[in-house]
N, C-alpha and C positions, 0 to 999 in steps of 0.2 A: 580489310582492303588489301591489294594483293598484285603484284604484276612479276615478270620477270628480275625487273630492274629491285623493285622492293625485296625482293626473294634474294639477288644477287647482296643487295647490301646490308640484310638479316642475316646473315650466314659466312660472314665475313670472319675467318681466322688466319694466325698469322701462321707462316708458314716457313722453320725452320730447316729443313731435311728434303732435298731437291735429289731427282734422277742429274744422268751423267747426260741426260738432254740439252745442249746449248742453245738457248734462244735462237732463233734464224735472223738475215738483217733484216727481214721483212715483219715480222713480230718487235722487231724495235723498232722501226720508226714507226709502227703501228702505234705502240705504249708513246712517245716521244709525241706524236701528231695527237693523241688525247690530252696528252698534258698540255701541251699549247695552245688547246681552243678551251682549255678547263677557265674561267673566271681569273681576270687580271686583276689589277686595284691602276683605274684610269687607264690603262690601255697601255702600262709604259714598259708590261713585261721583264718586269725587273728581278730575273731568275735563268738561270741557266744551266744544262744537263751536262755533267762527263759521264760517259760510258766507260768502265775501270775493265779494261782488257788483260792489261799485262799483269801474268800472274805474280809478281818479284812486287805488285804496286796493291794488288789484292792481300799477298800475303801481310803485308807491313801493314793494313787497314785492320786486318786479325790480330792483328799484335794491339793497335790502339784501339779498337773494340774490346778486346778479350772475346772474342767471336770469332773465330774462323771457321765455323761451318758458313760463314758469306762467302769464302772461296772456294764452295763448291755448288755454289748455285747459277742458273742457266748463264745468268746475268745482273752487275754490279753497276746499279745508276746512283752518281755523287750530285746532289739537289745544292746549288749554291745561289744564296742572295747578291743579285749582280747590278751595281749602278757601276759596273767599267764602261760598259757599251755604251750606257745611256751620255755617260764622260765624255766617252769620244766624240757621238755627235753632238753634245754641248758647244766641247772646243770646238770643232770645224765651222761649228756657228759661229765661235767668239761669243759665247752667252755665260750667265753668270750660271757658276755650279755650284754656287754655295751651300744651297738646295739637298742636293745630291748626297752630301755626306752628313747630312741631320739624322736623327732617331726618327720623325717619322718616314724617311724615306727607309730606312733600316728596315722598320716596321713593314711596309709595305713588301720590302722583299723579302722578310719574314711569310707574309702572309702568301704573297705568289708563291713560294715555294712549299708551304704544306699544301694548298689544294694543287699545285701541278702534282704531289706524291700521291696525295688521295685517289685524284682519278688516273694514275701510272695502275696506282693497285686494281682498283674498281675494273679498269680497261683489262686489264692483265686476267682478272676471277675474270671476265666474260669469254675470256679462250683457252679457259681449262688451267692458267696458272695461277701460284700462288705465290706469297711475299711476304716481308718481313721491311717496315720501314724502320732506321735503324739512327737514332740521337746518340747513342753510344759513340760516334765518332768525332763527338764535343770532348771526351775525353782527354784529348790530346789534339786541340786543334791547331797549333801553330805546326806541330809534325804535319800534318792533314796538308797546311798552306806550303808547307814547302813542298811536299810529296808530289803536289801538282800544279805546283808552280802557279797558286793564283795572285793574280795582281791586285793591284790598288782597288780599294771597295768592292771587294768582293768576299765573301765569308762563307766555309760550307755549312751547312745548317742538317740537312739531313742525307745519310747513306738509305740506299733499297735496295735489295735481294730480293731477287725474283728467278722463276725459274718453274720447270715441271715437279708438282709435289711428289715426295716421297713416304706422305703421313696426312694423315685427317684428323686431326686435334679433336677433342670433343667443345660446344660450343662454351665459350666461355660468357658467364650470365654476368648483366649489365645492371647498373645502378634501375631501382625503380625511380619509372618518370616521378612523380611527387617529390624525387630529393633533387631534382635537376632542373628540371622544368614548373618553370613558375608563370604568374600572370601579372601584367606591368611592374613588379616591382620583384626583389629577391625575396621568395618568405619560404622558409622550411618549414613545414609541416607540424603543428603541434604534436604530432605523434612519429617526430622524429625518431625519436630514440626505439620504438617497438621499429620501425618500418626496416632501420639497421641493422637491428639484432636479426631480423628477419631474414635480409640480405645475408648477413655477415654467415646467416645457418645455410642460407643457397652456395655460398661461395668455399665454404667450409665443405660441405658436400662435394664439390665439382671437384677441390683439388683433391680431394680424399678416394676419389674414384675416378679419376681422368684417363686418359688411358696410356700417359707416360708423365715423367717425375711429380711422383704422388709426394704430397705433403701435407703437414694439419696448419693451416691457417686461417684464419678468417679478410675479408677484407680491410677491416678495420686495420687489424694488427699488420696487413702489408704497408697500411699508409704508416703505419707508426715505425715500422722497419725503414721505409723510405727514409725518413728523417735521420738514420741511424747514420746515415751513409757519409764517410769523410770528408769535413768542409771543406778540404784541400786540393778532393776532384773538384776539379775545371774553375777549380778560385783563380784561374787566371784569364776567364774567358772574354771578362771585358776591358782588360789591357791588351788582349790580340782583335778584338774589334776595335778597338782606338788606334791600335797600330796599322791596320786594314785604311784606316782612313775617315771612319765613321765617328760624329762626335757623338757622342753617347750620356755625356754626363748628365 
């Protein structure tokens, strides 16, 4: 089974290396207007867009990514979890906001804000561009809050790079459904272990012949790398949500 839209979200890569093409204003509030009819949690839109123009505010987001090919792309959207606004109209109510700075409200604008990134990209492949959603900018989040001056409850969560591609990555292969996808309950496959090593020969292939930074790994061993990575990034990240305003504990 097969349409455009399935076509468009089968073939989805990310897309680091942009022309010197700048998005137009009309191609962002294009992406901007997708993302805000994309799926709320209750209606309460609890998320909100900066567009990262100024290059002096790009460049310092390359420093805290260790990325800066993001400041060469069309365009730089900062995804942030926002119960400021919702704050505001609390108080002019005079209504209780206790609400507002709980973990599941956190939650919630956690989750507004990956699916407004989701369909920013989705929106974006359907007019020939391409993107890079980017959590690297956890790395140094309290930099991030001051950089743009966000206020009380509000946390950025996710950077996007987007822009006209300069590269067509080869597809990179996805878990088989059997290790991910299950039926009412979680159960891995008694033939877990063949179906990985399996994988792990697909993945070990693709990086071994991609058609840029070739290397020998397998999946497995990425995840086991993951874990290698310094407890010390972003060990501060839930003392800058508690200082934002949000309880957490």
């Amino acid at each position: 089974m097969t349409n455009d839209i399935l076509t468009l979200l089968n073939q989805h890569r990310s897309i680091r290396q942009y022309t010197d093409q700048p998005l137009t204003s009309g191609e962002i509030t294009t992406l901007v207007s997708a993302a805000q009819h994309a799926a709320t949690s209750t209606f309460a839109q609890q998320y909100s867009i900066i567009s990262i123009t100024d290059p002096a505010i790009k460049q310092e987001l390359g420093n805290i990514t260790g990325h800066h090919w993001l400041e060469k792309s069309g365009h730089y959207f900062m995804l942030v979890a926002d119960q400021h606004r919702n704050l505001k109209i609390a108080e002019a109510a005079n209504a209780d906001t206790t609400i507002l700075r709980s973990f599941d409200k956190f939650m919630a604008s956690t989750f507004d804000v990956a699916i407004a990134a989701e369909a920013i990209v989705t929106a974006g492949e359907s007019l020939g561009l391409g993107s890079t959603i980017m959590g690297s900018i956890l790395n140094h989040t309290q930099q991030v809050i001051d950089l743009l001056h966000l206020p009380e409850l509000t946390f950025p969560l996710l950077g996007l790079a987007i822009g006209h591609p300069a590269e067509q990555p080869d597809l990179k292969p996805r878990l088989p459904q059997p290790l991910m996808h299950f039926s009412n309950q979680y159960d891995l496959p008694a033939d877990f272990d063949d179906q990985l090593a399996a994988y792990d020969e697909k993945t070990a292939d693709y990086y071994a012949h991609r058609n840029s930074h070739l290397k020998k790994i397998t999946f497995s061993k990425h995840i086991v790398q993951e874990l290698q990575r310094d407890p010390k990034l972003r060990a501060e990240l839930i003392q800058v949500i508690k200082q934002q305003g949000f309880n957490v504990n």
